[in-house]
C-alpha positions in Angstrom: 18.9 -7.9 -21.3 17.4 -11.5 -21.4 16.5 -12.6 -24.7 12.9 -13.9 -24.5 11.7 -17.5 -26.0 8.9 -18.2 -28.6 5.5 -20.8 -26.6 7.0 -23.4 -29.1 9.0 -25.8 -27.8 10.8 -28.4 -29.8 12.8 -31.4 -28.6 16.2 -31.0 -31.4 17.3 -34.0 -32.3 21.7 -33.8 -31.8 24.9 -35.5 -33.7 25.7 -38.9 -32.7 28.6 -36.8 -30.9 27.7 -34.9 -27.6 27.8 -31.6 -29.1 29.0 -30.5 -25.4 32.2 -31.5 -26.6 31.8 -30.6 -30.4 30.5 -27.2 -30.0 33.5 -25.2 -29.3 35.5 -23.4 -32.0 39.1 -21.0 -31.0 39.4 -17.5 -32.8 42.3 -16.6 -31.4 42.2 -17.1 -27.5 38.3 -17.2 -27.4 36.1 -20.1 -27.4 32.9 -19.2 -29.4 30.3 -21.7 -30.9 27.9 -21.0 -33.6 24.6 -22.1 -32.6 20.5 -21.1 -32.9 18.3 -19.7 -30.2 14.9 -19.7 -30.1 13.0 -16.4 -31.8 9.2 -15.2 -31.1 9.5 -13.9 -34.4 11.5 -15.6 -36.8 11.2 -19.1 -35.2 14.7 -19.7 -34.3 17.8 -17.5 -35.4 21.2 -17.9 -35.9 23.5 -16.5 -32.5 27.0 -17.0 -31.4 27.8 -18.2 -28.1 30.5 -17.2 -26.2 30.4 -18.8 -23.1 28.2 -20.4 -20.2 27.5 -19.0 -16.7 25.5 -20.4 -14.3 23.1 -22.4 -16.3 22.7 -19.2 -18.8 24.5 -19.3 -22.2 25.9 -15.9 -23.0 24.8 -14.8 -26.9 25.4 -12.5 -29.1 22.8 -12.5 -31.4 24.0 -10.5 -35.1 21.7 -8.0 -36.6 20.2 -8.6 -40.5 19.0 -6.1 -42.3 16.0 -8.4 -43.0 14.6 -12.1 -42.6 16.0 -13.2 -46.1 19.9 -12.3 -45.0 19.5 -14.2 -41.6 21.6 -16.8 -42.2 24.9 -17.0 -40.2 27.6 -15.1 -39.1 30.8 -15.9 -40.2 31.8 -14.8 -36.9 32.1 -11.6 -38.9 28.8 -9.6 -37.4 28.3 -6.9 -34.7 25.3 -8.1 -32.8 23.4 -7.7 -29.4 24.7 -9.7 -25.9 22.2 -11.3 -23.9 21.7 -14.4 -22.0 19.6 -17.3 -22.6 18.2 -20.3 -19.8 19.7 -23.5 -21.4 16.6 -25.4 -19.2 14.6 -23.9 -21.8 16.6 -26.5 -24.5 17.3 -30.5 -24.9 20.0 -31.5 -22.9 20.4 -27.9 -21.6 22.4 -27.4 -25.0 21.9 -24.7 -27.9 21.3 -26.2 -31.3 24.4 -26.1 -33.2 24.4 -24.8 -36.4 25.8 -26.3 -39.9 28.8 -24.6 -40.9 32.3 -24.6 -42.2 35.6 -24.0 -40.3 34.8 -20.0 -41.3 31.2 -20.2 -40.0 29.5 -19.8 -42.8 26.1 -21.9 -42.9 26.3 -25.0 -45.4 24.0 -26.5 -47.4 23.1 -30.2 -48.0 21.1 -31.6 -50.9 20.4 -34.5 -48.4 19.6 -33.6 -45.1 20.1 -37.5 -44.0 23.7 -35.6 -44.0 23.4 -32.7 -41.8 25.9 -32.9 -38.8 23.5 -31.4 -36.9 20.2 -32.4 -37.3 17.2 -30.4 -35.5 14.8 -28.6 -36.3 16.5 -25.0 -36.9 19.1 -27.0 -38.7 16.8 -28.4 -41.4 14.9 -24.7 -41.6 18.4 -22.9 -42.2 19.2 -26.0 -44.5 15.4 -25.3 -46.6 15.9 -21.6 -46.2 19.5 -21.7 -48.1 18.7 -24.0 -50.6 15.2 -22.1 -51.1 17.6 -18.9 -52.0 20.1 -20.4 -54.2 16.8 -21.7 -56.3 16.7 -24.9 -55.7 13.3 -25.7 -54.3 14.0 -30.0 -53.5 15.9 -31.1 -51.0 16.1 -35.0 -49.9 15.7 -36.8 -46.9 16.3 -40.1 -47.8 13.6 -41.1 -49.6 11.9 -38.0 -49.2 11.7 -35.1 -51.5 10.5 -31.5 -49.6 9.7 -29.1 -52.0 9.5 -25.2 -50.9 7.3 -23.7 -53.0 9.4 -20.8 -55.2 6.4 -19.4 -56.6 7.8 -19.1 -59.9 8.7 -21.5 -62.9 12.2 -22.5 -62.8 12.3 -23.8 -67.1 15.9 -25.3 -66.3 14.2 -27.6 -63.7 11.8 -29.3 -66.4 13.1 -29.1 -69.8 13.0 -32.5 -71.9 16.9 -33.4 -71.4 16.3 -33.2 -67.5 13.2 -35.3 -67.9 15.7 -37.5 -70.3 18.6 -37.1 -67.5 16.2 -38.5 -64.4 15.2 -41.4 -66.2 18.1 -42.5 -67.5 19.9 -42.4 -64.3 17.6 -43.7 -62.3 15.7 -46.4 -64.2 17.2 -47.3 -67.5 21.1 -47.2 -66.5 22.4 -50.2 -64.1 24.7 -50.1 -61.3 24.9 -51.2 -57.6 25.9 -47.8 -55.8 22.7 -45.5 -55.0 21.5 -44.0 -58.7 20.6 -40.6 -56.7 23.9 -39.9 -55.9 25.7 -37.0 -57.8 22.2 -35.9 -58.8 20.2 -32.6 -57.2 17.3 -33.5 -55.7 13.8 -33.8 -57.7 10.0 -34.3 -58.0 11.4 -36.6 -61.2 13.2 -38.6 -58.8 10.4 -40.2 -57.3 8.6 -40.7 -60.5 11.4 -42.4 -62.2 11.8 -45.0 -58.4 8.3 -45.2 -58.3 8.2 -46.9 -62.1 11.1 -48.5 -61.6 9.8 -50.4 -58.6 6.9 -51.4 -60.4 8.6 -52.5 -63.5 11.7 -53.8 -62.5 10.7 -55.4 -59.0 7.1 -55.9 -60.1 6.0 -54.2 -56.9 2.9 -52.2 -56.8 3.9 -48.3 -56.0 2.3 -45.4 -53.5 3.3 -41.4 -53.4 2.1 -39.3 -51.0 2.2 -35.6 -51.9 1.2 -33.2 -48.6 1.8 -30.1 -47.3 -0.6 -27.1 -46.1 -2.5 -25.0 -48.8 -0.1 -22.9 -51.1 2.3 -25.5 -51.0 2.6 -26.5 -54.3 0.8 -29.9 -53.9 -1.6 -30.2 -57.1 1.4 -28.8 -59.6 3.8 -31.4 -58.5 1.2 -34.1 -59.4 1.2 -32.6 -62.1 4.7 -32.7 -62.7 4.9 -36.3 -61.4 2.1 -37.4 -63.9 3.6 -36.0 -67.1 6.8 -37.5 -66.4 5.8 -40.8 -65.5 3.6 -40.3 -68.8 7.5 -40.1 -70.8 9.3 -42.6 -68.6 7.1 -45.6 -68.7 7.8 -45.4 -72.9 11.9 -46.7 -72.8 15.2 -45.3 -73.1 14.9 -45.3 -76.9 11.8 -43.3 -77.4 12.1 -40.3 -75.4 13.7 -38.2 -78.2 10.3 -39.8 -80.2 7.8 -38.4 -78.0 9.1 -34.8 -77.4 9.7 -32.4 -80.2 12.7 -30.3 -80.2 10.9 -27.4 -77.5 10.3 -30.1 -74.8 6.8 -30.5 -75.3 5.2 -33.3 -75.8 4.1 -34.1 -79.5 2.0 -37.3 -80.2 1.0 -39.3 -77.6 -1.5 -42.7 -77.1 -4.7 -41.5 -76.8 -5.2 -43.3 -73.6 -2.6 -41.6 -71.7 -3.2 -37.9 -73.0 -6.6 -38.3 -71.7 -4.9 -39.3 -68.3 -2.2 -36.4 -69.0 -4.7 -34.0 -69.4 -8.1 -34.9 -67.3 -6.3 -32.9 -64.1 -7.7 -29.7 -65.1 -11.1 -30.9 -65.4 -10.8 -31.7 -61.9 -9.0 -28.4 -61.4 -12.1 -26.4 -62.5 -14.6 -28.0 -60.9 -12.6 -28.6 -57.2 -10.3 -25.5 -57.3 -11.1 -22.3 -55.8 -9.1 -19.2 -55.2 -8.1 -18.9 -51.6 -5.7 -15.8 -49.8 -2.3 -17.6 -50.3 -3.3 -19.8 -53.5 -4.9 -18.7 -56.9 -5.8 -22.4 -58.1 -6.3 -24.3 -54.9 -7.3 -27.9 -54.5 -10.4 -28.0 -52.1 -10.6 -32.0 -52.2 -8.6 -34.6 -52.2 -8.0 -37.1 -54.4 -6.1 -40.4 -54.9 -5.0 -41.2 -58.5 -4.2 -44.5 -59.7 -1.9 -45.2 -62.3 -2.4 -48.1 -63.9 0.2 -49.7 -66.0 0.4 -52.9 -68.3 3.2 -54.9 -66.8 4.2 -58.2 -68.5 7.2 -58.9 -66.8 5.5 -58.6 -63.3 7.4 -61.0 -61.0 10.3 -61.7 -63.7 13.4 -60.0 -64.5 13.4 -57.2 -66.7 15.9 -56.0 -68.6 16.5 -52.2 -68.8 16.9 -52.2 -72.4 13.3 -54.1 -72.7 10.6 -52.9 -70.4 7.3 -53.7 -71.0 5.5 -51.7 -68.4 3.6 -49.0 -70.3 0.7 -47.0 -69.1 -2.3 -47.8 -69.7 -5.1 -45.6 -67.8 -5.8 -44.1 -64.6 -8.7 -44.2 -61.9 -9.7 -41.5 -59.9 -11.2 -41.3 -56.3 -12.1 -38.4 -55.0 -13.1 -37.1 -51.3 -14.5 -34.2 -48.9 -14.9 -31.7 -51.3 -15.8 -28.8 -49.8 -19.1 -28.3 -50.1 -19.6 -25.3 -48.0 -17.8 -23.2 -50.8 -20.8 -23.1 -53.2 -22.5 -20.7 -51.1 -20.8 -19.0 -49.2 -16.9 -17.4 -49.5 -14.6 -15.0 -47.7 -14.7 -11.6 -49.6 -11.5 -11.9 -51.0 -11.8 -15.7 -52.3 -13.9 -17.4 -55.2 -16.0 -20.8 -55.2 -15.0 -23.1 -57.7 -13.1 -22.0 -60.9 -16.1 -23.6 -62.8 -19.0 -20.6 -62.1 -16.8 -18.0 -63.6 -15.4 -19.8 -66.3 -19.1 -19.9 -67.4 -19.9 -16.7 -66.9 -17.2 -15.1 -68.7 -18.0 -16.7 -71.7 -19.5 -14.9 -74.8 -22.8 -14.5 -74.6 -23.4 -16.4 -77.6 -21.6 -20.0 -75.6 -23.9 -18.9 -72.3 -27.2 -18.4 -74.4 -26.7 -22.1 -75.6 -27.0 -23.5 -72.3 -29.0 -21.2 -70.5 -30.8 -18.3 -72.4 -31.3 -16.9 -68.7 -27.7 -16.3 -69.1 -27.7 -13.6 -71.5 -25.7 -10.2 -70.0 -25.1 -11.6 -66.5 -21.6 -12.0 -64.7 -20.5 -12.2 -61.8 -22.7 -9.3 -59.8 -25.6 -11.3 -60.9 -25.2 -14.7 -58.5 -25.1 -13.9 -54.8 -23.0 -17.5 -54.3 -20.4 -16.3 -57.3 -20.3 -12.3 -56.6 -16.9 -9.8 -57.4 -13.8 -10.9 -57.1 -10.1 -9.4 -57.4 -8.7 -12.7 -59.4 -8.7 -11.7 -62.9 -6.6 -14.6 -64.1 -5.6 -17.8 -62.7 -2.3 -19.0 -63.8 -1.6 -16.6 -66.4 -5.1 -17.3 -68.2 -8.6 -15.6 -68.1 -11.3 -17.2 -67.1 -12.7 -17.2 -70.7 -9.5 -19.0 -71.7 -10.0 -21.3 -68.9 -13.7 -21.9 -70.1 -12.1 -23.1 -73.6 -10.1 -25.4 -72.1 -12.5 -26.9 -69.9 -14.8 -27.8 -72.9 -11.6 -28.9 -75.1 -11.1 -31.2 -72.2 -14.5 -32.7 -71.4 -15.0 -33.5 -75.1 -11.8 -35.2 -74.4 -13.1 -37.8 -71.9 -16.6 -38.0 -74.5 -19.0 -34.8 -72.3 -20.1 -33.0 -75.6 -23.4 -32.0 -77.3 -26.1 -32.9 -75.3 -24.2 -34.3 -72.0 -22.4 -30.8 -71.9 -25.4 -28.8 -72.1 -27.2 -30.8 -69.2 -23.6 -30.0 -67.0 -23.7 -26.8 -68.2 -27.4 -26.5 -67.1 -27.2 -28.2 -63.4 -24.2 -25.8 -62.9 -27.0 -23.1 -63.8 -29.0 -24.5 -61.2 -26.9 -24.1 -58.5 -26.2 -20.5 -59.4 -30.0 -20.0 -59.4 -30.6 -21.4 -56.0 -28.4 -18.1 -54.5 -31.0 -15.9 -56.3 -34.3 -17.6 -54.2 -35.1 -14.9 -51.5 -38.0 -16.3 -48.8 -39.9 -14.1 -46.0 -42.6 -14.6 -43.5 -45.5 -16.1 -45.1 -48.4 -13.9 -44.3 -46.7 -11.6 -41.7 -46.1 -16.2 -39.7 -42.4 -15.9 -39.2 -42.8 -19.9 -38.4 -43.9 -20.2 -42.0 -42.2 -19.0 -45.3 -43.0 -18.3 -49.4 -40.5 -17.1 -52.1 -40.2 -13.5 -52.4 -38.3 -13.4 -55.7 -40.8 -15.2 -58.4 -38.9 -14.9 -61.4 -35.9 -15.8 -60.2 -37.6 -19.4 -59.1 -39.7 -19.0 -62.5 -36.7 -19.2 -64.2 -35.1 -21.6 -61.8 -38.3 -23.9 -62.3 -38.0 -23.7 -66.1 -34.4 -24.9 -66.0 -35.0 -27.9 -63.8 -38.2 -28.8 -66.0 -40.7 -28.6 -63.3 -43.5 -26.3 -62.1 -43.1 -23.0 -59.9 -46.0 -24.2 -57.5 -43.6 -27.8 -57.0 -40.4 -26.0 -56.7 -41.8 -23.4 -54.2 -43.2 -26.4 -51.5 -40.0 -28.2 -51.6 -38.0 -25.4 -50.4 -40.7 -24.1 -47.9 -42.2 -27.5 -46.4 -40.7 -30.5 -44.9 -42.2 -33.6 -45.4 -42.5 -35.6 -42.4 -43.5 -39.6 -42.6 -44.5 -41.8 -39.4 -45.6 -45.8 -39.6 -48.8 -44.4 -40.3 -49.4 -41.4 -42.1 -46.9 -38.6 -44.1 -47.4 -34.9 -43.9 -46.4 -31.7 -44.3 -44.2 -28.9 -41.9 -44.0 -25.5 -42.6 -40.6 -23.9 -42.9 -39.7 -20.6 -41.6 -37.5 -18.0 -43.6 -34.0 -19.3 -41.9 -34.5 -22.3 -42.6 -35.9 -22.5 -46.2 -32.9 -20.2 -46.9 -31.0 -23.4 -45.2 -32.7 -26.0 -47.5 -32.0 -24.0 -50.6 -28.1 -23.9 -49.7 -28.2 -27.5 -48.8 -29.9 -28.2 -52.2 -27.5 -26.3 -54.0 -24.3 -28.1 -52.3 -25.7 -31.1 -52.9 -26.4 -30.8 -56.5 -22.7 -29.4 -57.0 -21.3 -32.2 -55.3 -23.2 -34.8 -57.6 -22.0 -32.7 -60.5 -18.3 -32.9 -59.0 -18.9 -36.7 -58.7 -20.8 -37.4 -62.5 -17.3 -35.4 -63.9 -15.1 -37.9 -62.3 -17.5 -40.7 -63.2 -16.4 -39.4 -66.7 -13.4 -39.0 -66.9 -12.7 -42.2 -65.3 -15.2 -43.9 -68.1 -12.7 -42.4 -70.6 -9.0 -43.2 -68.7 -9.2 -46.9 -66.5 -7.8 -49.3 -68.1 -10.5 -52.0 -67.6 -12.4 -50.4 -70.4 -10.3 -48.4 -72.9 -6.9 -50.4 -73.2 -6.4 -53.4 -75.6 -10.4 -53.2 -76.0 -11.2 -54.2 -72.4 -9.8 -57.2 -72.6 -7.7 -57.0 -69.8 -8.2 -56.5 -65.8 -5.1 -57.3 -64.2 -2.6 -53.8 -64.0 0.2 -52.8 -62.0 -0.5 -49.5 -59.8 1.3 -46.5 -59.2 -0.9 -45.0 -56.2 -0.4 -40.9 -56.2 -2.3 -39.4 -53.1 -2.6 -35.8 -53.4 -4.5 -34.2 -49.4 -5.9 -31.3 -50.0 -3.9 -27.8 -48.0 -5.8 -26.5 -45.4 -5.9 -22.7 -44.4 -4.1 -21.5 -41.3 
């Protein structure tokens, strides 16, 4: 049979060596390489090949009883014969695969050091390393992180933290401080400080990948540690308590440390491959205090310390606040509201008394019940533990609380044909913009013409178009997006009013800060 080719062609990138000559390994009399074929499956998977005839390359491709144990062969497996066109690959050459002199695939903490470097042979490296839990692998000086979906405590307790930065910032030496050490997120925390403090060189980090990834947690991991780092060999043991958490910290920086899920509930929605995901991106600046800018420093005796942070935030994605797939949410934010005690709700909103989720068309049912191990309820504390944090409390929380309210209410406004016109339009449901009217402070009669007329102005006069149904139901959605994106931009107003430097450290009085630049792009669905 002839083994058929996935539409996706790649050009793989070889050893320095011509792998024509490299390729072949003797068991016994027979001359056999270990190599990868392409897979309309899987991608690419792993196949011996035995020999070449007439511009085919005769396979034998092992069976696996499933995707995980695809790996290699050993030379050890039964497996199917075929023949595969070599004009369908670089150089008319299989991809060789990674292994040692038994055939067994091997695995490289830096892929910079893979004999064989294409793009089956980083996928095989990934997928192996991914296994044996370790989710980071390096390429020089990038760290790919595959996404384990679980917590791995080893990988983040306070002597790892303690380990990273020692070895890379705090103790000298000319050889590469990476080597002997696994792979990391702290790795590029701990360069990206050191470059700034040491080399008084302002800093960037770019975290991407598609939705699911595991962007927005290893900002958060990156944060934290740069939070422990950027205090000196000598005080780590200081700052954590004996369980790894941290204990007492400037107020400054735990408002930095803990304003990311503030932005969590308000841009984060549950999607179909990620509970909590980011649907904005952002670009977070660290800003740190550093004396010895341009000077030597010595790594007993650094003065950069953190001093706030500054937020900019983009293309949220507005289309979410009305309208969702049946089995995602909106934002976090609507049913952290709603599932709190009636007595909390009631305070903002007495309209809110008994309602959930059922009771918003934009929020309606959903199967997420928690969101990283916490109920929405819990979530809701935290959110107001937090915004008291960066100074939204008392009255400034009730008016959030209350747009949020708004926006909700806007789904409930039902239109139809004004007196049997379909070209013109009134509200059908008049306690639902009753009630909407009494929350924004305005009248019904004002609130009803701005969603059903369009107000037209010429050089010499201004008046009035009728909506129809469609699109009054359009300008309520559009009103409601828009007033949820000024509330996503007033919270980051805020919490940047509480965390940049320029106005909370050493009482303002400075304006000059090194940067440590920490762009997280938002996953998008495939």
């Amino acid at each position: 049979f002839h083994l058929s080719k996935s539409k996706r062609h790649h050009k793989e990138r070889t050893n320095r060596n011509d792998p024509r000559e490299n390729r072949k390994k003797t068991m016994g009399e027979k001359k056999i390489a270990h190599v990868f074929i392409r897979d309309p499956e899987y991608g690419w998977r792993p196949a011996i090949q035995d020999g070449v005839k007439g511009g085919k390359a005769i396979v034998t491709v092992p069976e696996y009883k499933d995707e995980q144990s695809m790996m290699s062969s050993g030379g050890n497996k039964k497996g199917t014969q075929g023949e595969v066109n070599l004009k369908d690959y670089t150089a008319e050459v299989l991809p060789m695969q990674n292994v040692d002199h038994n055939g067994n695939l091997q695995e490289f903490a830096d892929m910079v050091k893979l004999p064989y470097l294409h793009e089956a042979g980083i996928l095989y490296n990934l997928k192996k390393r991914h296994i044996l839990g370790k989710p980071y692998t390096r390429t020089g000086d990038i760290v790919i992180a595959v996404n384990p979906f679980q917590w791995f405590t080893e990988l983040y307790t306070e002597n790892k933290r303690k380990h990273y930065s020692n070895k890379l910032v705090w103790e000298g030496g000319e050889k590469d401080p990476r080597d002997g050490l696994e792979p990391h997120v702290y790795e590029v925390s701990s360069l990206a400080y050191k470059g700034l403090a040491f080399h008084g060189i302002d800093q960037s980090i770019l975290v991407s990948g598609e939705s699911g990834a595991g962007k927005t947690e290893t900002v958060k991991i990156a944060m934290n540690h740069m939070a422990s780092v950027q205090a000196g060999p000598q005080k780590i043991d200081m700052l954590y308590g004996d369980d790894g958490a941290p204990s007492e910290l400037d107020p400054v920086v735990q408002r930095v440390v803990d304003s990311n899920p503030l932005l969590e509930a308000f841009g984060n929605a549950s999607t179909r491959r990620n509970d909590n995901s980011s649907r904005f991106g952002k670009y977070l600046q660290l800003q740190f205090d550093n004396q010895n800018k341009g000077g030597l420093v010595s790594a007993k005796n650094s003065n950069c310390r953190l001093a706030g942070s500054k937020c900019e935030v983009y293309l949220l994605e507005k289309n979410r606040v009305t309208v969702h797939d049946p089995e995602e949410r909106t934002y976090h934010i609507f049913y952290q509201l709603l599932a709190a005690p009636n007595d909390v709700k009631t305070g903002f909103w007495d309209k809110l008394k008994g309602t959930n989720r059922d009771s918003f068309k934009y929020i309606g049912a959903s199967a997420t019940k928690k969101v990283e191990g916490l109920s929405d309820e819990e979530h809701f504390d935290n959110t107001v533990k937090i915004l008291e944090l960066v100074n939204v409390h008392g009255l400034k929380l009730r008016m959030l609380m209350r747009a949020i309210c708004v926006v909700l209410q806007s789904g409930n406004i039902t239109f139809g044909p004004k007196g049997g016109d379909k070209d013109k339009s009134e509200i059908t449901s008049k306690s639902a913009v009753s009630d909407m009217a009494d929350l924004m402070g305005c009248t019904t009669e004002d609130l009803s013409l701005a969603f059903t007329e369009r107000t037209m102005k010429t050089k010499t006069e201004t008046y009035k178009v009728p909506l129809s149904e469609s699109f009054a139901t359009e300008a309520v959605e559009a009103f409601a997006k828009e007033v949820y994106g000024k509330i996503f931009l007033w919270v980051v107003q805020e919490i940047n009013a509480a965390t940049k430097a320029e106005d909370n450290y050493k009482d303002g009085t400075m304006t000059d800060f090194g940067i440590v630049g920490m762009l997280d792009i938002f996953g998008f669905e495939s």
